[in-house]
C-alpha positions as CSV (number, residue, x, y, z in Angstrom):
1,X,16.9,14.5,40.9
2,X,18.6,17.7,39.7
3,X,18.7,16.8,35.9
4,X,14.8,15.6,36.0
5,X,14.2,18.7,37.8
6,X,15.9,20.8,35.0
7,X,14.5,18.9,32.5
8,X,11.0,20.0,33.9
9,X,12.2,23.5,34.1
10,X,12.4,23.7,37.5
11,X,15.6,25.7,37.5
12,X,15.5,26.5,41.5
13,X,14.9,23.1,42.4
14,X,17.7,21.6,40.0
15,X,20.2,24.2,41.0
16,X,20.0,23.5,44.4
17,X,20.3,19.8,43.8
18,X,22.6,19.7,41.4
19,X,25.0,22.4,44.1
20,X,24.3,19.2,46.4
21,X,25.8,16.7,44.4
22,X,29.2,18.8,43.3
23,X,29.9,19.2,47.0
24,X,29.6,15.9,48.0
25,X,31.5,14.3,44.1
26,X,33.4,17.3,44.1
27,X,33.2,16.7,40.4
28,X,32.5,19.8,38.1
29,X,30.7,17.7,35.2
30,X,27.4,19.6,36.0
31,X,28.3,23.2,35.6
32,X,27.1,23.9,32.2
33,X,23.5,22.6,33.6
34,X,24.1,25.0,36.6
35,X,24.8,27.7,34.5
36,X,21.9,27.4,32.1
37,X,19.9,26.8,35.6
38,X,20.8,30.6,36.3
39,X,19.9,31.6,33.1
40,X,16.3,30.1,33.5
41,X,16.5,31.9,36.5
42,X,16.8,35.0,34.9
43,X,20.1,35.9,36.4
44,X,22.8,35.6,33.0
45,X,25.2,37.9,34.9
46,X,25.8,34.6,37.5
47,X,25.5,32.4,34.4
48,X,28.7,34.1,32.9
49,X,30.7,33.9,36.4
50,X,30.4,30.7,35.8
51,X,31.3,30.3,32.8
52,X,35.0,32.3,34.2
53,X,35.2,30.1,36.8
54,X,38.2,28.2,37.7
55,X,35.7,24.9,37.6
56,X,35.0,26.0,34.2
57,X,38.8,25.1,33.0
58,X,38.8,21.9,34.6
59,X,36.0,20.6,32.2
60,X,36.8,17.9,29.5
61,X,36.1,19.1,25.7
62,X,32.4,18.0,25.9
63,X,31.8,19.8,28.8
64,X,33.3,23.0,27.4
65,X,31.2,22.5,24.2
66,X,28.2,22.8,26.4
67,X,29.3,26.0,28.3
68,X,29.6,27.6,25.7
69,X,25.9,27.1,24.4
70,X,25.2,28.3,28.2
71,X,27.5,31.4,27.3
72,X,26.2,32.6,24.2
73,X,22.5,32.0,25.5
74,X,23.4,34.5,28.4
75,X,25.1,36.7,26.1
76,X,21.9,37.0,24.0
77,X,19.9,37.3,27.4
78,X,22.1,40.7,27.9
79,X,21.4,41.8,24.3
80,X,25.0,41.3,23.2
81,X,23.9,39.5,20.1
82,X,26.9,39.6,18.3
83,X,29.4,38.4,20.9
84,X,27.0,35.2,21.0
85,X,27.7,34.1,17.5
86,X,31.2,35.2,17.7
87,X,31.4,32.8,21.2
88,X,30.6,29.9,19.0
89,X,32.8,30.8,16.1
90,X,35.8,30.0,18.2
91,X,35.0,26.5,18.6
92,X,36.6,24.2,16.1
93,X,33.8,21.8,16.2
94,X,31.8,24.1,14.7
95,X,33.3,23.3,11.3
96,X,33.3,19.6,12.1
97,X,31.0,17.9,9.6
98,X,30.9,14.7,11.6
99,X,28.4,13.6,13.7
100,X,28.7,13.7,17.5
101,X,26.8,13.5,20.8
102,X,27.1,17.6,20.7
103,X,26.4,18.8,16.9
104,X,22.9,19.1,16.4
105,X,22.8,21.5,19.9
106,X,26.1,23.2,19.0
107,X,24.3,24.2,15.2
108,X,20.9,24.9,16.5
109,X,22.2,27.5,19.3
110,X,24.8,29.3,16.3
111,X,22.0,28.9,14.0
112,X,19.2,30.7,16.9
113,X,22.5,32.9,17.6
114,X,23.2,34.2,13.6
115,X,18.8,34.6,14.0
116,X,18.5,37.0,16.7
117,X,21.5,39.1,15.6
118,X,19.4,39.7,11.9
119,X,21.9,36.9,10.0
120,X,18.6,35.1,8.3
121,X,20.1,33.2,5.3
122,X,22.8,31.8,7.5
123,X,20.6,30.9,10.2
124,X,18.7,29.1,7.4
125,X,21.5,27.3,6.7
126,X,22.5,26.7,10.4
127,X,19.2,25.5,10.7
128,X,19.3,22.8,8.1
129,X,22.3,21.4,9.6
130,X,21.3,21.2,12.6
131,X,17.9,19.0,11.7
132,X,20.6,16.4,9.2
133,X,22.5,16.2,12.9
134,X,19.3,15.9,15.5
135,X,18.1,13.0,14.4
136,X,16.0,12.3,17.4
137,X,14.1,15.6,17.4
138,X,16.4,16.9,20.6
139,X,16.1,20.4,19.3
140,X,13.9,23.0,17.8
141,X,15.4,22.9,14.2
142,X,12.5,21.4,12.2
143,X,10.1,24.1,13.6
144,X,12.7,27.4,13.7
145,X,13.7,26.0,9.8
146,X,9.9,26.0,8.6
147,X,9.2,29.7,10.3
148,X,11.9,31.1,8.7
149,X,11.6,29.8,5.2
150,X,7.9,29.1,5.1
151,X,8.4,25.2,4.7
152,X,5.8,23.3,6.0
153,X,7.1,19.9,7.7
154,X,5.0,17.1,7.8
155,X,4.6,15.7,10.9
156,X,6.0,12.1,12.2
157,X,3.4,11.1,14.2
158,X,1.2,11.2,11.7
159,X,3.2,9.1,9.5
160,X,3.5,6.6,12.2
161,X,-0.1,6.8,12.4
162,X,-0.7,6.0,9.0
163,X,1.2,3.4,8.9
164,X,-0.5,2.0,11.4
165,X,-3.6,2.5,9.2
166,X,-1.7,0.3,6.5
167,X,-0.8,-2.6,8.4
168,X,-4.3,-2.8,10.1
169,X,-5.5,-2.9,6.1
170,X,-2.8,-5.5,5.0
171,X,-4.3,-7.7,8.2
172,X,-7.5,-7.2,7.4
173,X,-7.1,-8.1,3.4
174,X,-4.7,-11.3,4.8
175,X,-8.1,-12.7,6.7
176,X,-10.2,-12.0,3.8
177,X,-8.2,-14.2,1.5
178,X,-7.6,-16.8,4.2
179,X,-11.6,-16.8,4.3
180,X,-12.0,-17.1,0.4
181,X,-9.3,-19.9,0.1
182,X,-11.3,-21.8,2.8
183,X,-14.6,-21.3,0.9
184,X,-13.1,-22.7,-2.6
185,X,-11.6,-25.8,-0.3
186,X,-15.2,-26.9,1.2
187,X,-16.9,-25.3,-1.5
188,X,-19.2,-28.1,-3.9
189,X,-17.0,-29.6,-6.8
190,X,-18.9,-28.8,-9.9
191,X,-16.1,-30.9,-12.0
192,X,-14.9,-29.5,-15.0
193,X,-15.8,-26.6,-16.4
194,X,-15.0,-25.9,-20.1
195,X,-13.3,-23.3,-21.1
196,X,-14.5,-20.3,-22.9
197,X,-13.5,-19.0,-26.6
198,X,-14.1,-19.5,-29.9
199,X,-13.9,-23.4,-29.6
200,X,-16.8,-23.8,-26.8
201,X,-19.4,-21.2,-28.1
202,X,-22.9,-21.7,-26.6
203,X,-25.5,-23.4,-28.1
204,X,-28.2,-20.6,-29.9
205,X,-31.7,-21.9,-29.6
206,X,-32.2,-22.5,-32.9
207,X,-29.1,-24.6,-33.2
208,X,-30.9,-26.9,-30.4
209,X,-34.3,-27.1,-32.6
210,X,-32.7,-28.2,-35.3
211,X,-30.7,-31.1,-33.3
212,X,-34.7,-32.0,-31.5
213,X,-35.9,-31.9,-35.8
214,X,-33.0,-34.2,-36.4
215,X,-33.4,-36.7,-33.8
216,X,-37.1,-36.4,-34.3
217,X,-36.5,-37.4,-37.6
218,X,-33.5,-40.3,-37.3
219,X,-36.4,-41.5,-34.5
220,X,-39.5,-41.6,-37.2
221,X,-36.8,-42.7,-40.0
222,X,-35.9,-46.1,-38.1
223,X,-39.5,-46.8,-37.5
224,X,-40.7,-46.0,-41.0
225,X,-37.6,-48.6,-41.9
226,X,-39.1,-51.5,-39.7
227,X,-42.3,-51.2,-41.2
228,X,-40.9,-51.5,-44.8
229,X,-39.5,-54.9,-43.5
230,X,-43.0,-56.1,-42.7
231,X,-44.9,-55.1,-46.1
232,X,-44.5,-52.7,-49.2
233,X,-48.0,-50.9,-48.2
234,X,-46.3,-50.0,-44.7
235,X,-43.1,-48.8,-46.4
236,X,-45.1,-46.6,-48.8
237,X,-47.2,-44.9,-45.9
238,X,-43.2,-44.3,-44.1
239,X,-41.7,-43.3,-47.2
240,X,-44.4,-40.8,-47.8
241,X,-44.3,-39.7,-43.9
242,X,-40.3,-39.6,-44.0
243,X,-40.8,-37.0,-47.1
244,X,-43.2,-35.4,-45.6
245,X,-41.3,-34.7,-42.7
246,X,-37.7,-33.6,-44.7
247,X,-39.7,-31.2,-46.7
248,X,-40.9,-30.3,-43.5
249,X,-37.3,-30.1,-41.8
250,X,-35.4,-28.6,-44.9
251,X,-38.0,-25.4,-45.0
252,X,-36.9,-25.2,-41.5
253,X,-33.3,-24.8,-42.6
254,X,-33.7,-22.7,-45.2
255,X,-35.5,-20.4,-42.5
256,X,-32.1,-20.2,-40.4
257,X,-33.4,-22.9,-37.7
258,X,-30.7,-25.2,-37.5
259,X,-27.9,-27.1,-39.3
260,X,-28.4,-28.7,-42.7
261,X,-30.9,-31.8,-42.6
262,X,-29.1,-35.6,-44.2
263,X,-32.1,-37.4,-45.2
264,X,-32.2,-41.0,-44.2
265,X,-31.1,-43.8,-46.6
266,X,-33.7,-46.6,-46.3
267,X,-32.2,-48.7,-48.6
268,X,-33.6,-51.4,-51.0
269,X,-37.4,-51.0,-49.3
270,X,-38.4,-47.9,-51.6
271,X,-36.9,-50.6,-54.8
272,X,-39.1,-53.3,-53.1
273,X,-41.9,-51.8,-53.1
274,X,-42.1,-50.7,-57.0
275,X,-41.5,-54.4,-57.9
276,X,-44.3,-55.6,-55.6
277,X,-46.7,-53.1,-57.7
278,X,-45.3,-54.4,-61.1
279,X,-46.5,-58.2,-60.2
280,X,-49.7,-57.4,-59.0
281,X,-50.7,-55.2,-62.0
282,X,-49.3,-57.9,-64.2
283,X,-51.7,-60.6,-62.3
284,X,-54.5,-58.6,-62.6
285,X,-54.3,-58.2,-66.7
């Protein structure tokens, strides 16, 4: 209860816990939290007895760490600004360039320390350290490092938030493919579609007209064939229609409708014909 207490900064409350539990542990492990608790209080004169204390030598190395982050906050409290960076310069692990559980609170309070006794490019410094160690954001180093030099720090939260932003995007482009490749699977199959280029040009209009002329013609030329079969008159009348027609066709071409025309190859019934002509004339005389 005494540490959530301090933590709210409800120093009186804590303080009298946290005197609770050293009675009855006997343990000393909480006197750097009692002595900051005084300073909260506004009393650093009873912050610094107990930092003298006896209890106070009995403390491992971590715990001597932290009371000496108590001390030179009290010392600053009293205005003695330079004794409260010279209180941290006697630690070794000052210089220690290792991480541990202490370094990013034992750099931010030399770095706030060098800053309130006028020492601004080495609190700058201090400062940067201090933000490589805290990786968890325990201390104040991001802000106290952007005040002092002007450098605006981008906040995490909103990077968290947009990232957010991006996966909800990613998701929602995921669905939208999943919903095209569904359509092209139940889509209709419209078979093969040819490819495009050079080799599968569309067909102009006037390419088409002159493929109709053609077939019109190769239609007219097989029936103007058939009747040259049945009787020489009949082949005359299709001979003269079939020339009729390619004179008809190749002024077409000429005009840039359509492909070149092939005239139709009737065969031996134009020949026939002539000789029929010859006889009768020659029963006549």
């Amino acid at each position: 209860m005494g540490i959530a207490a301090y933590r709210s900064g409800h120093f009186a409350e804590a303080l009298s816990d946290l005197r609770a539990a050293r009675r009855m542990t006997g343990s000393d492990a909480y006197l750097p939290v009692m002595a900051d608790c005084e300073r909260g209080l506004g009393r650093p004169e009873r912050a610094l007895d107990l930092v003298r204390s006896q209890e106070a030598e009995r403390l491992d190395r971590v715990g001597k760490i932290e009371l000496a982050i108590v001390e030179s906050g009290a010392r600053r409290d009293l205005g003695q600004n330079d004794a409260a960076v010279i209180t941290l310069q006697r630690l070794p692990e000052l210089r220690d360039t290792r991480p541990h559980p202490w370094s990013a609170r034992l750099a931010f309070a030399y770095a706030d320390a060098l800053a309130e006794a006028g020492h601004e490019e080495p609190a700058v410094e201090w400062f940067g350290r201090a933000m490589a160690f805290d990786e968890d954001g325990e201390t104040d180093a991001a802000e106290r490092y952007a005040q002092l030099t002007g450098t605006v720090i981008e906040d995490l939260e909103e990077d968290e938030d947009f990232d957010e932003i991006e996966v909800d995007d990613a998701a929602t482009l995921d669905a939208q493919l999943e919903d095209e490749a569904d359509l092209d699977e139940d889509g209709p199959d419209f078979g093969d579609v040819p490819e495009e280029g050079p080799a599968a040009e569309e067909e102009t209009p006037a390419e088409a007209a002159g493929e109709a002329v053609l077939g019109d013609e190769a239609g007219k030329a097989d029936e103007a064939g058939k009747a040259g079969a049945e009787g020489a008159e009949a082949g005359d009348e299709a001979a003269g229609a079939a020339d009729a027609d390619a004179a008809k066709t190749a002024a077409k071409v000429e005009a840039g409708v359509g492909p070149a025309f092939i005239e139709p190859d009737f065969g031996d019934v134009l020949g026939d014909s002539n000789e029929d002509e010859d006889e009768d004339k020659d029963k006549e005389k």
